[in-house]
Wavefront OBJ file of the C-alpha trace (Angstrom):
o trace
v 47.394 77.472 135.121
v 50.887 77.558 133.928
v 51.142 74.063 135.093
v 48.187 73.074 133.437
v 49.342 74.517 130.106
v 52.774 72.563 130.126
v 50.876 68.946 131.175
v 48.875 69.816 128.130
v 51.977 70.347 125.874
v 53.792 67.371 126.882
v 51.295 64.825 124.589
v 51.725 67.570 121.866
v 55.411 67.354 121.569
v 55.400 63.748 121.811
v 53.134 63.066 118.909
v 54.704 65.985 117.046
v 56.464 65.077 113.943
v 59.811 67.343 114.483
v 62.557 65.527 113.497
v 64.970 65.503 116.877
v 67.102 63.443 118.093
v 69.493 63.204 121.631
v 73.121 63.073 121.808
v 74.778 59.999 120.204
v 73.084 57.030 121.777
v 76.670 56.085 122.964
v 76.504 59.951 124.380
v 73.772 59.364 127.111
v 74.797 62.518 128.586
v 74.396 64.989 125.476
v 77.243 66.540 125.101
v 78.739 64.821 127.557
v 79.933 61.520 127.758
v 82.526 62.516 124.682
v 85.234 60.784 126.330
v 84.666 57.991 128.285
v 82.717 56.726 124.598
v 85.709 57.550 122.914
v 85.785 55.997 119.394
v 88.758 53.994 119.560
v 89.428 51.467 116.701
v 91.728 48.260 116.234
v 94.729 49.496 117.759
v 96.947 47.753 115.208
v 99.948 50.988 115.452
v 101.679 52.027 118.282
v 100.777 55.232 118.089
v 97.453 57.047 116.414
v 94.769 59.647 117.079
v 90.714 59.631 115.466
v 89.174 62.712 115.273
v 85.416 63.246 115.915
v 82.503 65.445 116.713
v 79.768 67.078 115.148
v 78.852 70.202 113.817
v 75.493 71.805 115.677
v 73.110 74.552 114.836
v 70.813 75.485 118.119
v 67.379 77.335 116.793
v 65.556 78.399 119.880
v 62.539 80.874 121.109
v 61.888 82.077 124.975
v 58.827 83.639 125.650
v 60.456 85.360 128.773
v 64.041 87.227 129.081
v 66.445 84.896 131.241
v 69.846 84.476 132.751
v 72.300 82.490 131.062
v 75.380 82.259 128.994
v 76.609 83.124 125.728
v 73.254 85.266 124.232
v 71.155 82.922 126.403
v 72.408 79.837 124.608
v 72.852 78.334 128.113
v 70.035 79.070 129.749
v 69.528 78.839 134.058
v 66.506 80.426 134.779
v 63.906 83.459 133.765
v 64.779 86.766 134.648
v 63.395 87.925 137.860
v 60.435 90.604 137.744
v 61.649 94.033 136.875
v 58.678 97.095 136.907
v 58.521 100.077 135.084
v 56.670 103.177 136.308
v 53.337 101.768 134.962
v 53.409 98.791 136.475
v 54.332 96.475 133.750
v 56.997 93.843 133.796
v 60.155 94.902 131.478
v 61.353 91.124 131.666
v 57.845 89.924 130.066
v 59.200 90.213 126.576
v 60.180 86.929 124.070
v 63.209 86.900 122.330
v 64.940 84.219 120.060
v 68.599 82.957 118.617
v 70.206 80.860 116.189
v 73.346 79.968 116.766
v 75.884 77.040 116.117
v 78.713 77.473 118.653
v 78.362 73.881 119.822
v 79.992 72.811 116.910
v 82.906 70.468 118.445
v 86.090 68.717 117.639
v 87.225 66.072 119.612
v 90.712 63.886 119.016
v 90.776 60.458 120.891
v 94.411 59.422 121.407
v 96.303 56.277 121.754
v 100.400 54.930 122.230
v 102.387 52.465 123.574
v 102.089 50.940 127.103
v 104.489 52.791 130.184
v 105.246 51.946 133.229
v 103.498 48.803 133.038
v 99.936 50.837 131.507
v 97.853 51.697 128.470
v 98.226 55.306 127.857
v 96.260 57.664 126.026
v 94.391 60.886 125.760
v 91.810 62.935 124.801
v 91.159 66.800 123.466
v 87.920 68.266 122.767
v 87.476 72.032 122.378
v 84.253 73.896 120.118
v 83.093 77.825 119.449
v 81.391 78.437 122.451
v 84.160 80.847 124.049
v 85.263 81.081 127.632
v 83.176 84.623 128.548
v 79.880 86.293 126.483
v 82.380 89.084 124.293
v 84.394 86.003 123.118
v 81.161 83.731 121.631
v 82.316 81.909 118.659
v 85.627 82.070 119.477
v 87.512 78.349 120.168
v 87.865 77.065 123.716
v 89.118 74.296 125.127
v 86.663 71.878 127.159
v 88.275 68.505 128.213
v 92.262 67.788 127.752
v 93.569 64.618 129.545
v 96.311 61.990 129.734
v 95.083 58.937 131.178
v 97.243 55.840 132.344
v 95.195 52.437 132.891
v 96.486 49.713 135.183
v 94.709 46.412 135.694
v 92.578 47.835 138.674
v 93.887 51.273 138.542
v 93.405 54.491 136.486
v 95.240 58.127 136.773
v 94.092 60.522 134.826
v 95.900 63.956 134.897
v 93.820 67.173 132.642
v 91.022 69.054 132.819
v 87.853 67.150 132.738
v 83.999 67.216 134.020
v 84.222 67.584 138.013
v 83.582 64.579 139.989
v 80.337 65.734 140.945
v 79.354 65.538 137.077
v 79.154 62.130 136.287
v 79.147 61.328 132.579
v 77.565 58.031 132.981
v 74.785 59.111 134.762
v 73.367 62.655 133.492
v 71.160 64.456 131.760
v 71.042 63.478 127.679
v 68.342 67.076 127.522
v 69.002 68.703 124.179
v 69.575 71.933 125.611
v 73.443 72.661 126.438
v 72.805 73.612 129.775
v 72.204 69.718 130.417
v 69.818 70.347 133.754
v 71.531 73.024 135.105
v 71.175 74.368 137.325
v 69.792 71.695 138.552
v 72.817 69.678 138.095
v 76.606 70.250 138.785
v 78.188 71.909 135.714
v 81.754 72.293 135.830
v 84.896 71.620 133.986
v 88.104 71.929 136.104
v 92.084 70.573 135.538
v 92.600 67.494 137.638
v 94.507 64.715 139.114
v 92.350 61.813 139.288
v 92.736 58.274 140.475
v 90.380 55.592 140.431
v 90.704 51.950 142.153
v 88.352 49.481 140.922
v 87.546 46.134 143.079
v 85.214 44.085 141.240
v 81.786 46.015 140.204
v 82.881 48.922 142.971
v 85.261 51.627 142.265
v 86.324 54.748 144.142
v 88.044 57.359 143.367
v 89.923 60.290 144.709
v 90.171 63.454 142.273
v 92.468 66.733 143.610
v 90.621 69.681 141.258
v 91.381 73.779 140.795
v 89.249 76.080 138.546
v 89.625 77.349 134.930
v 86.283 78.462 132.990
v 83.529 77.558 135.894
v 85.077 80.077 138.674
v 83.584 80.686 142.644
v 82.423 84.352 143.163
v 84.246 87.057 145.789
v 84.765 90.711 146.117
v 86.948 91.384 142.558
v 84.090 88.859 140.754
v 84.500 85.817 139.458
v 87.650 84.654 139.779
v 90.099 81.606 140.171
v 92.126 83.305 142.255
v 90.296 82.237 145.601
v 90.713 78.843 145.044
v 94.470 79.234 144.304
v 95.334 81.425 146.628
v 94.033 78.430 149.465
v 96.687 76.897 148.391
v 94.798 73.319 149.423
v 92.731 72.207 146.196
v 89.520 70.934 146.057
v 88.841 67.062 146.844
v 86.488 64.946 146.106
v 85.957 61.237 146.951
v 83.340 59.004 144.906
v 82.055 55.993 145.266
v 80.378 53.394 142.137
v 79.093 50.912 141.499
v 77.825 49.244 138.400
v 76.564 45.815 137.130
v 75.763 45.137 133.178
v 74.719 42.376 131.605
v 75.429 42.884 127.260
v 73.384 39.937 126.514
v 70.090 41.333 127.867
v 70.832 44.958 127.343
v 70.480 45.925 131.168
v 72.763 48.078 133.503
v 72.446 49.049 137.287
v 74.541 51.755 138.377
v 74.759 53.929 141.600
v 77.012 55.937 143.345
v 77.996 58.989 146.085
v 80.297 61.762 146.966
v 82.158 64.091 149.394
v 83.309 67.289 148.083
v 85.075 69.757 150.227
v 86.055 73.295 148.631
v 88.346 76.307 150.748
v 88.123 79.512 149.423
v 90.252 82.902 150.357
v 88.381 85.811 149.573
v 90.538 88.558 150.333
v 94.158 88.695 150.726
v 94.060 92.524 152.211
v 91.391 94.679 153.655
v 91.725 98.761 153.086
v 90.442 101.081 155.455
v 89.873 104.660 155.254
v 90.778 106.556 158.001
v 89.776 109.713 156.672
v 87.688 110.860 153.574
v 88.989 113.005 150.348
v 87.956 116.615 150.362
v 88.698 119.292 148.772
v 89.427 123.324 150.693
v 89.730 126.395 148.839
v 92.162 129.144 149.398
v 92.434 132.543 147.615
v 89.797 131.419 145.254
v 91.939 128.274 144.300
v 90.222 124.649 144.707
v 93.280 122.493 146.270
v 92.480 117.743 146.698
v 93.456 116.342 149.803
v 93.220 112.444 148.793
v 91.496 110.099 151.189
v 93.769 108.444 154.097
v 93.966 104.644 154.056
v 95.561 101.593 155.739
v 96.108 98.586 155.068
v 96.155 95.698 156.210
v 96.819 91.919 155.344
v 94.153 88.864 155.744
v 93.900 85.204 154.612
v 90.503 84.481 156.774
v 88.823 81.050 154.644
v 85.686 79.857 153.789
v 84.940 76.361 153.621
v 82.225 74.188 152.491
v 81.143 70.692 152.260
v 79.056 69.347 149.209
v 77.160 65.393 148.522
v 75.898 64.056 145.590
v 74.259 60.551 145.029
v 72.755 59.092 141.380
v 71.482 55.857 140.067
v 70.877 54.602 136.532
v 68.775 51.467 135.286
v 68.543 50.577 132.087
v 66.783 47.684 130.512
v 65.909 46.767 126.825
v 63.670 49.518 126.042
v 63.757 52.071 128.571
v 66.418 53.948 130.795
v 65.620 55.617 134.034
v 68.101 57.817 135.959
v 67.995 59.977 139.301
v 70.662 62.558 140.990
v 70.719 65.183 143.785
v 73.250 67.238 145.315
v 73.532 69.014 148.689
v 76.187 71.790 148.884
v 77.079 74.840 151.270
v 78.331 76.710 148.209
v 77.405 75.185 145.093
v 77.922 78.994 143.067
v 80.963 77.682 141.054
v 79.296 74.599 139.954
v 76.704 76.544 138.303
v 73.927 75.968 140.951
v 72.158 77.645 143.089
v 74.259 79.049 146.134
v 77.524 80.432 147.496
v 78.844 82.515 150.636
v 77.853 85.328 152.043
v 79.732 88.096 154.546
v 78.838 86.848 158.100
v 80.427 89.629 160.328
v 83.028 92.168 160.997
v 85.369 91.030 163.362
v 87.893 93.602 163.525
v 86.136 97.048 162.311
v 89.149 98.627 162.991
v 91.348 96.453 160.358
v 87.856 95.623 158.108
v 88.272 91.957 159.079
v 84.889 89.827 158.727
v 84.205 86.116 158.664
v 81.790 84.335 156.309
v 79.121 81.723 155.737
v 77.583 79.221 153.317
v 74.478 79.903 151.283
v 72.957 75.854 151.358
v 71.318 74.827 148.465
v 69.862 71.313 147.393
v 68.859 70.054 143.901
v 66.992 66.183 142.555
v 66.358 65.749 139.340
v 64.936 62.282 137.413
v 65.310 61.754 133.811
v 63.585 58.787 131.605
v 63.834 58.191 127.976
v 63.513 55.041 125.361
v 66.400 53.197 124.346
v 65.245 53.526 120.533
v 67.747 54.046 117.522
v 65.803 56.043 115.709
v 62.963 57.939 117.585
v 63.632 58.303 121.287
v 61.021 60.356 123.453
v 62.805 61.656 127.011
v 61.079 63.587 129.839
v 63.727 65.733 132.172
v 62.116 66.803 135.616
v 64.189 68.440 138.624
v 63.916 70.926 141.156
v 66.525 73.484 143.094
v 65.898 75.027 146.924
v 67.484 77.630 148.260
v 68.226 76.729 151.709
v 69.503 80.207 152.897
v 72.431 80.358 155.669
v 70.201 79.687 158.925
v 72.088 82.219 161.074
v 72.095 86.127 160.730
v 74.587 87.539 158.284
v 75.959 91.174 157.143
v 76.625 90.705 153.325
v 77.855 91.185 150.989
v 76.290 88.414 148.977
v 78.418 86.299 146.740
v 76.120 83.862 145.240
v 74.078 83.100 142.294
v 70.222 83.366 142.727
v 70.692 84.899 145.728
v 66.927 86.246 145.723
v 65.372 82.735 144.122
v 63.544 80.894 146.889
v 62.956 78.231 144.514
v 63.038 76.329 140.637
v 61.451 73.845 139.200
v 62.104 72.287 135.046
v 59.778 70.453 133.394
v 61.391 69.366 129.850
v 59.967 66.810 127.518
v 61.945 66.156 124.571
v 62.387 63.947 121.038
v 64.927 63.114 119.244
v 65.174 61.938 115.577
v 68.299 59.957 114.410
v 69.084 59.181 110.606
v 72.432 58.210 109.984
v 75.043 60.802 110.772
v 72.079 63.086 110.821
v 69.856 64.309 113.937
v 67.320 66.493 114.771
v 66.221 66.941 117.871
v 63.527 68.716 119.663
v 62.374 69.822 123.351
v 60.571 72.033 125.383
v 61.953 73.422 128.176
v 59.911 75.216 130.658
v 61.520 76.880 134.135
v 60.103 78.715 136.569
v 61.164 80.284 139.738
v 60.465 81.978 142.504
v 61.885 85.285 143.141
v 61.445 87.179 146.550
v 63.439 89.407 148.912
v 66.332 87.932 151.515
v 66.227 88.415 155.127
v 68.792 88.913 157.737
v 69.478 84.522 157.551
v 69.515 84.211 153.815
v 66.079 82.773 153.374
v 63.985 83.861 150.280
v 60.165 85.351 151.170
v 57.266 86.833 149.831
v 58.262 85.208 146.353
v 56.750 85.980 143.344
v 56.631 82.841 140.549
v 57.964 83.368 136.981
v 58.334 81.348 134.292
v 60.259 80.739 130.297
v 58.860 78.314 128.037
v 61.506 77.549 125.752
v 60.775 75.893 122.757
v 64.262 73.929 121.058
v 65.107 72.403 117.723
v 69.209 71.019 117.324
v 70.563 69.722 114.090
v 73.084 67.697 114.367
v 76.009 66.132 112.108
v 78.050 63.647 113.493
v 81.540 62.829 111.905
l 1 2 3 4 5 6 7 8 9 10 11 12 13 14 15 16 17 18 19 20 21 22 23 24 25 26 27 28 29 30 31 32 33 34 35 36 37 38 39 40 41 42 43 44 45 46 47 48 49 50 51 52 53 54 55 56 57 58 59 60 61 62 63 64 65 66 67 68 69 70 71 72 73 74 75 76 77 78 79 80 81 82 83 84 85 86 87 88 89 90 91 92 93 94 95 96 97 98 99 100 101 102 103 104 105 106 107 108 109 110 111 112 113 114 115 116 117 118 119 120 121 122 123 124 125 126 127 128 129 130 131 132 133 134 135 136 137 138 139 140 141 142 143 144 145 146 147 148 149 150 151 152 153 154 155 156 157 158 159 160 161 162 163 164 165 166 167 168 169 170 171 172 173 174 175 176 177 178 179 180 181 182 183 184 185 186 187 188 189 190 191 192 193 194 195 196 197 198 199 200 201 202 203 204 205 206 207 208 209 210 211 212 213 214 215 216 217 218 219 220 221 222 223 224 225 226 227 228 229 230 231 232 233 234 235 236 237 238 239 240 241 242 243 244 245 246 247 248 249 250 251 252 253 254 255 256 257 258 259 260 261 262 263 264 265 266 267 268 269 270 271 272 273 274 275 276 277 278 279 280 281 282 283 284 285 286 287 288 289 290 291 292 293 294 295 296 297 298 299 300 301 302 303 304 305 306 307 308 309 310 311 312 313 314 315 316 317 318 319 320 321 322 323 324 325 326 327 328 329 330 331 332 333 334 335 336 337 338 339 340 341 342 343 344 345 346 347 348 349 350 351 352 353 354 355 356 357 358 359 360 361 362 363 364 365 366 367 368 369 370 371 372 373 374 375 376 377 378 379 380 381 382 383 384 385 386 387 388 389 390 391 392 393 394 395 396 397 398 399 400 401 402 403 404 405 406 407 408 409 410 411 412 413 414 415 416 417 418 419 420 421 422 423 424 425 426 427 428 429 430 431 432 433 434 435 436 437 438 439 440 441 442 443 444 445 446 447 448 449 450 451 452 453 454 455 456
């Protein structure tokens, strides 16, 4: 019925008269494609900088509680089903928010050539903070120095992961841009990229900063670092334009491998607290631990693949991803406790929590009304072996989710309004011994969206 309802909607928004409007049309990936669209003028000094951004107010209404960031700002997915004595569902209630922490300022930097390349940079930062108690505060997202040879780039700063490709994404209005549906992560970098003709590849060594894996003390960077081996990634592009008719073709893959060291130590107790009493008098005896040190690793392996095709009026563009833990990208996914393999020290080995996410996006090319549709859908894939837990994953009891988001976007001038509905549902359930999700139960948030936007 739910289904039903949303097909039914999707005309409705479509013909409504909301003024909306999707990131910059340079900006095909809202929010997103800041840098690589740089504005960058006549370079007639040696040296300058341009600032630019815009300044963003969010007004939004969900007729369901959900998880996300930053007072559900950046939404994931409803809130599971939670009963109260009667029967009734506490997370059946609507709530709204207005808020403009997406208001951004980016600086697009330029100087003379060295050693033999163009050099520049790039800064961007906005009020979104790094964790929920800090909203509104200023944060950095993307910080790079970039030096362009002939065939050859290296840029060194922190900047989307590889996985995230700018070019290619989701332009939804929401902030969440598809996730998590799609990888979402910011991360300091070295990145170089070798182009041969209409292919490229490139080869991008990555740690963590705001978008950290899960373990035992919580999110944290320190599993990563603490591998001492960071994160690599290896893409492949291509792309073919031709200006004169407006088209573009582009397509592309990846490898991403990610180590993890959960634990540096495991404590034991060897025997419990309690307390005696003697002559009336209550005396502690503290619990009796050891001990000892571990570095055991997890590791995982993670694909992604996309195409784009764009012709006069229309663009069309596709993605999926495949990882064994996919938690820090802000999917789906993660690792869970395998076994014990020394009870006597606490030792235990762990496993991967697979998940998988498509998604397929289409909107006009218009200037100034552009209709998009956003469609994707996230599985759970479980472990496939039997584990002990502890969990460390993100929708660790969703079996499923599925978006349906149709959208429309008004553009006058520096101005834009833009509008979209944004309904998610998912399927909660209970996890058995191999990390697959049963006996699921579907929920769903319609959330209804209006941005205004002021470019500078």
């Amino acid at each position: 019925m739910k289904r039903i309802l949303l097909c039914g909607l999707l005309p409705l928004l479509l013909c409504f008269n909301l003024t909306a409007q999707n990131i910059e049309q340079k900006k095909e990936t809202k929010d997103s494609k800041e840098s690589s669209e740089q504005k960058t003028p006549e370079k007639k000094a040696a040296f300058g900088i341009i600032f630019s951004g815009y300044v963003k107010t969010d007004i939004f209404f969900d007729t369901r509680q959900t998880v996300g960031l930053r007072d559900g700002h950046f939404l994931l997915f409803p809130e599971g089903p939670k009963y109260d004595a009667d029967g009734a569902d506490i997370n059946a209630k609507s709530a709204y928010n207005i808020l403009s922490i997406q208001t951004r300022l980016c600086g697009s930097i330029w100087g003379p050539d060295a050693i033999g390349a163009k050099t520049s940079a790039y800064f961007e930062a906005e009020f979104f903070g790094n964790i929920n108690p800090n909203i509104n505060s200023f944060r950095l997202r993307h910080a790079w120095v970039k030096l362009q040879w002939p065939h050859t780039e290296l840029m060194v700063g922190q900047w989307w992961h590889p996985m995230f490709v700018p070019e290619c994404s989701p332009a939804t209005v929401s902030f969440n841009t598809g996730a998590p549906f799609v990888v979402f992560s910011r991360n300091p970098q070295i990145k170089i990229t070798q182009h041969i003709g209409k292919f490229s590849v490139a080869l991008t060594m990555l740690s963590q900063v705001d978008f950290m894996s899960d373990g035992p003390e919580g999110a944290n960077t320190k599993y990563i670092r603490n591998s001492v081996i960071p994160e690599s990634d290896l893409q492949f592009q291509f792309v073919t334009t031709n200006p004169a008719k407006g088209t573009e073709f582009l397509c592309g893959f990846g490898i991403n491998w990610q180590m993890l060291t959960p634990r540096l130590s495991s404590t034991m107790i060897l025997s419990p607290a309690y307390d005696t009493v003697i002559d009336g008098k209550v005396f502690h005896h503290d619990a009796v631990t050891a001990t000892y040190k571990t570095d055991v690793k997890t590791m995982a392996m993670a694909y992604n693949a996309y195409a784009k095709l764009r012709i006069k009026h229309f663009t069309f563009k596709i993605g999926g991803e495949y990882g064994g833990n996919n938690n820090a990208y802000t999917m789906l996914g993660g690792y869970v406790v395998k076994s014990i393999t020394d009870p006597t020290r606490g030792f235990v080995d762990y496993a991967n929590v697979r998940s998988f996410a498509a998604w397929a996006e289409f909107h006009t090319n218009a200037t100034r009304w552009q209709p998009g549709l956003f469609l994707a859908y996230g599985k759970n894939l479980g472990v496939g072996e039997e584990v002990k837990g502890p969990y460390y994953t993100r929708g660790g009891n969703i079996d499923y989710a599925y978006r349906i988001s149709p959208r429309l976007v008004f553009n006058a001038g520096k101005l834009r309004l833009a509008g979209e509905l944004e309904y998610t549902a998912a399927g909660y359930g209970s996890t058995n011994e191999k990390g697959y999700v049963y006996n699921t139960t579907e929920v769903a948030n319609l959330r209804f969206l209006l941005g205004v936007y002021y470019f500078f």
